[in-house]
C-alpha positions in Angstrom: 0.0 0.0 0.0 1.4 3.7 -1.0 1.5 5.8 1.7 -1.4 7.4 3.3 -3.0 10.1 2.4 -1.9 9.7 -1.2 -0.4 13.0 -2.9 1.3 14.1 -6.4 5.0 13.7 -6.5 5.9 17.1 -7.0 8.4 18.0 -9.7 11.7 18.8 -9.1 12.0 22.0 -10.3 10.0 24.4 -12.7 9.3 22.5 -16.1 9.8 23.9 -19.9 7.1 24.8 -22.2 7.2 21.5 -23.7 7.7 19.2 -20.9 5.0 21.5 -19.1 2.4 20.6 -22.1 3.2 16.8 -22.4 3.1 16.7 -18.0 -0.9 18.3 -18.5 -2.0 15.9 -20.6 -1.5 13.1 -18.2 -1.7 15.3 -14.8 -2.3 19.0 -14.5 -0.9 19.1 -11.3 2.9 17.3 -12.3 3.7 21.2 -13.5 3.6 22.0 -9.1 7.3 22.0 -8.6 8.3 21.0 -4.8 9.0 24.6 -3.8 5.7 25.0 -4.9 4.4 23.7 -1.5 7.2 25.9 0.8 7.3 29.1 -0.8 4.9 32.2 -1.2 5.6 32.5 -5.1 7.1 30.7 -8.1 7.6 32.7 -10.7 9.0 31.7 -14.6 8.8 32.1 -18.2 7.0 29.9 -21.3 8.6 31.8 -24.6 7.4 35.4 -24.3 4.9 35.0 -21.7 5.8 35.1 -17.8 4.1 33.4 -14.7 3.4 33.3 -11.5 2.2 30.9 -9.1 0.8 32.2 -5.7 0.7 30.8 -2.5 0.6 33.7 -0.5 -2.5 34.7 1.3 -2.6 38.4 0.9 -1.3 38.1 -2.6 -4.4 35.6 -3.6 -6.8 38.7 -1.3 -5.5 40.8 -4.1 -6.1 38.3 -7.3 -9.7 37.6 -6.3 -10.8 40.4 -4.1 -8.8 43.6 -3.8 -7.8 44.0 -7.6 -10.1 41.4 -9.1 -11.0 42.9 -12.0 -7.2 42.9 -13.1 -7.4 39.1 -12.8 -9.9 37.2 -15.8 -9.9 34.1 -16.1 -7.0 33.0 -18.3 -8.1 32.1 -22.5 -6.7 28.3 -21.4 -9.8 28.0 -18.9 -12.1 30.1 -21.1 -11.5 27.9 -24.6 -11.9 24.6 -22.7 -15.2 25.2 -21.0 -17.1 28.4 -23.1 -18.1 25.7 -26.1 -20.0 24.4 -23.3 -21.2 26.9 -20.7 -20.9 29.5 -23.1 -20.5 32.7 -20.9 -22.4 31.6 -18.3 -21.5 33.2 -14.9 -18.8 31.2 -14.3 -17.0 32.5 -17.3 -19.1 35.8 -17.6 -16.9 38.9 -16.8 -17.5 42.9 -16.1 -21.4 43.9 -16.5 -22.2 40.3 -17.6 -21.5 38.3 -14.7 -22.3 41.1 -12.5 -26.1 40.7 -14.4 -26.2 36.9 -14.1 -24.8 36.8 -10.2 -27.2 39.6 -8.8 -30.1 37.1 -11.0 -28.9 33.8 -9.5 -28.2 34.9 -5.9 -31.9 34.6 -4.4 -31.9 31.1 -6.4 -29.3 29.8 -3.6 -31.3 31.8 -0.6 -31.1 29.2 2.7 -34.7 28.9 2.2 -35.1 27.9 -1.4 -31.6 25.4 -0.5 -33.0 24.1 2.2 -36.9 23.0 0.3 -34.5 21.0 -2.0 -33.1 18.4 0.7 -35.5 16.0 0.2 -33.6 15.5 -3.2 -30.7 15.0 -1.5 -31.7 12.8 1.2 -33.4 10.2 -1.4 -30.1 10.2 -3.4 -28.2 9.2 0.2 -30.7 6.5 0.9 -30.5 5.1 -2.9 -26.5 5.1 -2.3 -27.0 3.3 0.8 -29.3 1.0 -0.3 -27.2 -0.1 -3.9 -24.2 -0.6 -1.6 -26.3 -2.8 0.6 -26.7 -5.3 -2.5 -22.9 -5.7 -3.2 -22.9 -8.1 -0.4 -19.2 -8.5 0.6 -17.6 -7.6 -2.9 -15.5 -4.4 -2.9 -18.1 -0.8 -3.8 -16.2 1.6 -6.2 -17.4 4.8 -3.8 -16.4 7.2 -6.8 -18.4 5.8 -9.2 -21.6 5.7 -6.4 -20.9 9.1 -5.2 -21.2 10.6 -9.1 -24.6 8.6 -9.4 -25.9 10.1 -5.8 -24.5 13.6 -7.0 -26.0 13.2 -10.3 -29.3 12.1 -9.0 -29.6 15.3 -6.5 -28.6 17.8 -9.3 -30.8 15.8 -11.9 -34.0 16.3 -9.4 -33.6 19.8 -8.7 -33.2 20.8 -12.2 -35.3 18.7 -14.2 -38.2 17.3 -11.4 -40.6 16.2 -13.6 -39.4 15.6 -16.5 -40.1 12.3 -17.8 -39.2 12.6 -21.5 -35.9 13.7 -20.7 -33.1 10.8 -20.6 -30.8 11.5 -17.7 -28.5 9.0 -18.5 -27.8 10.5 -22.3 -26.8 13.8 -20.3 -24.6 12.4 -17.9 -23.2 10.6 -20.8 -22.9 13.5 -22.8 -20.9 15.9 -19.8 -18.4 12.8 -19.2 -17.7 12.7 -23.0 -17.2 16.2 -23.3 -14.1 15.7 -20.0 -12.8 13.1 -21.4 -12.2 14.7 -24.4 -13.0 18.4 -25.5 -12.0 19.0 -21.7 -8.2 19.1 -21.9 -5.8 22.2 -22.6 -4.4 22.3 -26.1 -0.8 22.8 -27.5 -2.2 25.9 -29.1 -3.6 27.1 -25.7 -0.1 26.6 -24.4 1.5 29.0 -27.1 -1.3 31.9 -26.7 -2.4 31.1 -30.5 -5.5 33.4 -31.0 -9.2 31.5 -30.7 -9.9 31.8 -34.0 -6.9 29.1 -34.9 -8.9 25.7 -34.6 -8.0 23.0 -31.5 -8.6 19.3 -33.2 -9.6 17.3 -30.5 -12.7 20.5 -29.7 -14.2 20.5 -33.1 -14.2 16.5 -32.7 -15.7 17.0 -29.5 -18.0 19.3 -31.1 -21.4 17.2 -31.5 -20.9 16.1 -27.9 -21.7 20.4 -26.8 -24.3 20.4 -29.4 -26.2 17.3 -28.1 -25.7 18.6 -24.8 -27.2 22.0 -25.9 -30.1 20.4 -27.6 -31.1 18.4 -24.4 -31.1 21.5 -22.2 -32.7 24.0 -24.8 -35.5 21.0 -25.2 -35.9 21.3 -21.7 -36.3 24.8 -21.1 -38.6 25.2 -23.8 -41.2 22.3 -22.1 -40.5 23.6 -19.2 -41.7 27.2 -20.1 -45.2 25.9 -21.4 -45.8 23.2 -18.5 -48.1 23.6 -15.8 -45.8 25.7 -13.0 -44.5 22.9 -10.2 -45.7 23.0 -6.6 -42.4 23.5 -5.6 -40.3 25.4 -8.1 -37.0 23.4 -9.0 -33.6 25.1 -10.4 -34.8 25.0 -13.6 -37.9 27.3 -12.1 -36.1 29.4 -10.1 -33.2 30.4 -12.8 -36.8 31.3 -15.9 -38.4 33.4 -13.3 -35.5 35.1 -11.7 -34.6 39.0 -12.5 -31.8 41.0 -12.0 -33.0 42.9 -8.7 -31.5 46.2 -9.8 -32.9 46.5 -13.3 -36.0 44.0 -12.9 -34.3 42.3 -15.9 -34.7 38.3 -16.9 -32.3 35.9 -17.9 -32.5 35.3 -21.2 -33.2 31.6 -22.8 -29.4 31.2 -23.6 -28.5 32.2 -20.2 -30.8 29.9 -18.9 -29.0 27.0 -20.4 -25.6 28.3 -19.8 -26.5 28.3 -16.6 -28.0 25.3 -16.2 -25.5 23.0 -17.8 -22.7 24.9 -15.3 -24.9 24.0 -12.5 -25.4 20.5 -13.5 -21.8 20.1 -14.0 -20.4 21.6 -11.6 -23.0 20.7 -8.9 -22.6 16.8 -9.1 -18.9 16.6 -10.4 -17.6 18.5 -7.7 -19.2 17.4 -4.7 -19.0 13.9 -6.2 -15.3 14.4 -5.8 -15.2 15.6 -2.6 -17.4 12.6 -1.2 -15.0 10.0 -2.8 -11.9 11.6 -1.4 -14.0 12.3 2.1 -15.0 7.9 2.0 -11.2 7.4 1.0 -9.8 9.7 3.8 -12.0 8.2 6.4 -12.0 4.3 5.3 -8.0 4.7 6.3 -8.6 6.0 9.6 -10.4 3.9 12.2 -10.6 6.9 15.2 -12.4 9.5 12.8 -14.7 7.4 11.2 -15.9 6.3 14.3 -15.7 9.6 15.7 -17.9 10.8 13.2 -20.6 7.7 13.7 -21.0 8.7 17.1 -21.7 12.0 16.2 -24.4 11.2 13.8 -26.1 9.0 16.4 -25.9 11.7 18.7 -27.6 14.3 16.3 -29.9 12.1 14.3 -31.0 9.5 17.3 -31.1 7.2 14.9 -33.1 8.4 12.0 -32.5 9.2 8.4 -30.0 12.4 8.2 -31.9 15.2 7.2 -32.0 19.1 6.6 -32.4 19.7 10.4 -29.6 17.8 11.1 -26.5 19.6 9.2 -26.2 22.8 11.4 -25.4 19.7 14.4 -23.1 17.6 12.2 -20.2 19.7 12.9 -17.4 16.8 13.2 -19.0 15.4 9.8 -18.3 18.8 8.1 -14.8 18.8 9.4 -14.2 16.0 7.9 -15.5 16.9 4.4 -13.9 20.2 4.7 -10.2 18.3 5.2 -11.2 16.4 2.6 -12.2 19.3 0.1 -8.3 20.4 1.6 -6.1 17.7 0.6 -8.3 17.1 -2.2 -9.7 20.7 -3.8 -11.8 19.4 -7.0 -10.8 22.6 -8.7 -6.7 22.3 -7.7 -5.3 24.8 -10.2 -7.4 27.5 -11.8 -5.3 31.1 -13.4 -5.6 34.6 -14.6 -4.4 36.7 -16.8 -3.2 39.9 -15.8 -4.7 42.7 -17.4 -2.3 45.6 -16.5 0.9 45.5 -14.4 0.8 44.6 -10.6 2.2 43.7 -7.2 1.9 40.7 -5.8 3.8 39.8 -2.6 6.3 42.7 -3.5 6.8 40.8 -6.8 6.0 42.9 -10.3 3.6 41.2 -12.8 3.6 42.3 -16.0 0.3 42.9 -18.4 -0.3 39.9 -19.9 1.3 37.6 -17.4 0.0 34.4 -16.6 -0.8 34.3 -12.8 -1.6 30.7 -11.6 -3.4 30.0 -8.5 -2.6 26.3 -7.5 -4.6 25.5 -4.9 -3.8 22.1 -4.5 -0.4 23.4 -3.3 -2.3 25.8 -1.4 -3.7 24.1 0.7 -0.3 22.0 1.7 1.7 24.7 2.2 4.1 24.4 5.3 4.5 27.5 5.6 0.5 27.8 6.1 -0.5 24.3 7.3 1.1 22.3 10.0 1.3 18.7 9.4 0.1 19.5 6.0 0.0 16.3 3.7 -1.6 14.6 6.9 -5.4 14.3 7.4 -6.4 15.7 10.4 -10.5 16.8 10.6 -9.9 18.8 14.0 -8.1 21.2 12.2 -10.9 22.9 11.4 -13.0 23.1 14.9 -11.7 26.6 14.9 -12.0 28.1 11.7 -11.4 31.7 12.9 -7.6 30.4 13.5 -7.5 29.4 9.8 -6.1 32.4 7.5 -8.3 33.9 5.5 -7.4 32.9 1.2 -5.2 29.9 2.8 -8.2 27.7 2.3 -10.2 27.8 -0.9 -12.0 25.0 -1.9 -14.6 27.4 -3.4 -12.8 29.8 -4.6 -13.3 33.4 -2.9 -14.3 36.9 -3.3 -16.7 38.4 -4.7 -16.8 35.0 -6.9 -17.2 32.3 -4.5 -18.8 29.1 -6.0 -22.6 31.0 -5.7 -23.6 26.8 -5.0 -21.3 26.6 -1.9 -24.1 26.4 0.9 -25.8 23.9 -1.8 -23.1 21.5 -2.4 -22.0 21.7 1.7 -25.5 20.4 2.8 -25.7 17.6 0.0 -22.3 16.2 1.1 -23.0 16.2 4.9 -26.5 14.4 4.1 -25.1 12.4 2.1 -21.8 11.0 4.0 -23.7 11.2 7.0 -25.8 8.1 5.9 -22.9 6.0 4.7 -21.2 6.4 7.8 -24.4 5.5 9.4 -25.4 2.4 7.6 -21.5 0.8 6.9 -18.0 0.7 8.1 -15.5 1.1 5.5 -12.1 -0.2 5.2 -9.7 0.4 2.0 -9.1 -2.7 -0.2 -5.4 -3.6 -0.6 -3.5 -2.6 -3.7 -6.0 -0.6 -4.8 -5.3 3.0 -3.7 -6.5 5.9 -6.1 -4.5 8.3 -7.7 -4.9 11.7 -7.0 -4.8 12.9 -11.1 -6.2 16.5 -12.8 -7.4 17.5 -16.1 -10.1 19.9 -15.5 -10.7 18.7 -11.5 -9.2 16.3 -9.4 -10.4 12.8 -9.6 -9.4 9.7 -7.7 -7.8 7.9 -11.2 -8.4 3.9 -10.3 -11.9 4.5 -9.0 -11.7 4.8 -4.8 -12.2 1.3 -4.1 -13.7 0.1 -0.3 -15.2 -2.5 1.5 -18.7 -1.3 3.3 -19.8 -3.5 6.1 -23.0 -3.2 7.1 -23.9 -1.9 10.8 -27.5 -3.3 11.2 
């Protein structure tokens, strides 16, 4: 068995443009050179274009807070995901995203979050129950924890829909990561949009299917009988923009629909798997955490009412979402010069924000590779852009509160219902193209506690 908490073998040093562009296409993350996780910045060139990486707290305020308008996204991020998401408001910038986030904010209210964990507590119990029927064989947790993910964000966007085939757009999203997703030699060079990447047109009827299935939606959607409860789907037609009183239109209602879908069961997906992983290695937490859940629950399915109470269980998914951040490595391009950390960045820069290294810095973190839960008890002793699972700023994930009460439901009623223990030889590998996904499948035996 590797050792525990598995981790990427950092590079040795800073790689060229070339090795840099072969090391992505197997593992994003094999560009982190070692100092990478001791020092504040690395800082390098590719051709004509410098970068920076930053792992300095006040440096990453500046980036996504103080100066964020400095900091886009970079064209790299912005050619991989637009032919899907189009400039939805993850990609949206300036007025735009300002329009779409003051429109999508009262969709994610507490209230309207919390009508939609029923959802979320019938994808726990199906996870439980399909685990159940394995018997003794070994339960690929990755692969259950993208179906329970799947199932929540399929319910709360598409409730009702019987004509629509949810496995054909599941299908669809994984064929557009395992292909379309991935950075292109081109994107490495700077070459202008307009010069084709191959492997996106191929991927090309993949977006448009994808498109198809959510514009088909919409459309029924908007001349069905209004639900008793409004779903996403609801909420994101009938929202405005507070401030102007104006709607989304009908392409930003898909754009922001398919990023929700993606990103709402991919992510959290991720962070469940590593969460199962972290705690089938470690006997004291995971029982730690079972005695918390019987303390909170007495017993009963985990619920809604329940999360605020399951503080341990939310430690734990929050070291997980640590060691493990789904999105590890995001950048920016700088837009004019800058200061960052009393280092000058140039316009047109390439500032890289690696929060996989982030998050095990030793300057920042002690013990930092090792997984420790209680770390978090205290947040207010945790600095402030050290930990960013979400991102921060003004652009925080706007499905944070979302995607923390699914995960505590859910993991809360596998650690309730089995005991898990790794299976030897068959430890995952922490590997990312566009997020960071147990490669290998996370592979556990689940015994059952009643």
């Amino acid at each position: 068995m590797t050792d525990f908490p598995v981790k990427v073998t950092p590079a040795s040093a800073p790689l060229g443009a070339i090795k840099s562009f072969l090391a992505v296409q197997e593992n994003v993350l094999n560009v982190l050179p070692e100092m990478a996780f001791r020092q504040p910045m690395v800082s390098g060139r590719f051709a004509h274009m410098g970068w920076h990486m930053v792992m300095e707290p006040t440096a990453l305020r500046r980036v996504m807070r103080d100066n964020l308008a400095n900091y886009p996204k970079s064209s790299v991020t912005t050619n991989i995901l637009r032919p899907a998401i189009g400039d939805s408001i993850l990609l949206a910038e300036g007025a735009d995203w300002r329009k779409q986030h003051r429109a999508a904010v009262p969709v994610f209210t507490p209230r309207n979050i919390g009508r939609l964990a029923p959802y979320m507590v019938r994808a726990a119990q199906g996870a439980v129950k399909r685990i159940g029927t394995t018997n003794t064989r070994p339960v690929n947790l990755h692969d259950e924890m993208v179906r329970a993910t799947f199932d929540v964000i399929s319910d709360v966007t598409f409730s009702g829909e019987q004509g629509l085939d949810r496995a054909v757009v599941h299908k669809s999203i994984e064929d557009y990561m395992a292909g379309a997703a991935r950075m292109s030699f081109f994107d490495l060079l700077a070459l202008p949009n307009w010069v084709p990447r191959p492997h996106r047109i191929f991927g090309s009827h993949v977006v448009k299917h994808m498109h198809h299935l959510a514009d088909q939606a919409i459309d029924d959607r908007q001349n069905a009988e209004p639900n008793t409860i409004p779903d996403l789907m609801d909420l994101l037609i009938d929202t405005s923009d507070p401030e102007t009183g104006e709607k989304l239109t009908d392409l930003e209602v898909r754009n922001n629909l398919l990023t929700f879908i993606v990103a709402g069961h991919e992510t959290t997906a991720l962070a469940l798997a590593w969460a199962c992983y972290l705690v089938a290695h470690d006997t004291r937490v995971q029982d730690k955490g079972r005695a918390e859940i019987a303390e909170v629950t007495h017993g009963a399915q985990p619920d809604e009412e329940h999360v605020a109470d399951l503080k341990y269980v939310r430690m734990i998914i929050d070291e997980a979402l640590r060691l493990y951040p789904p999105a590890a490595f995001v950048s920016r391009t700088a837009q004019a010069d800058d200061v960052l950390a009393g280092r000058t960045i140039n316009k047109g820069d390439t500032v890289m924000l690696p929060f996989y290294a982030l998050h095990r810095n030793h300057v920042l973190w002690d013990r930092p590779d090792d997984f420790i839960p209680e770390r978090f008890e205290d947040r207010d002793q945790i600095e402030r852009f050290s930990y960013m699972p979400f991102g921060d700023g003004p652009r925080i994930c706007i499905g944070m509160r979302f995607a923390l009460q699914e995960a505590i439901i859910i993991l809360a009623s596998l650690l309730q219902a089995y005991e898990f223990t790794p299976v030897q030889g068959k430890d995952p590998k922490p590997v990312m193209v566009l997020t960071l996904r147990p490669e290998g499948g996370v592979w556990l035996n689940a015994r059952a506690l009643s």
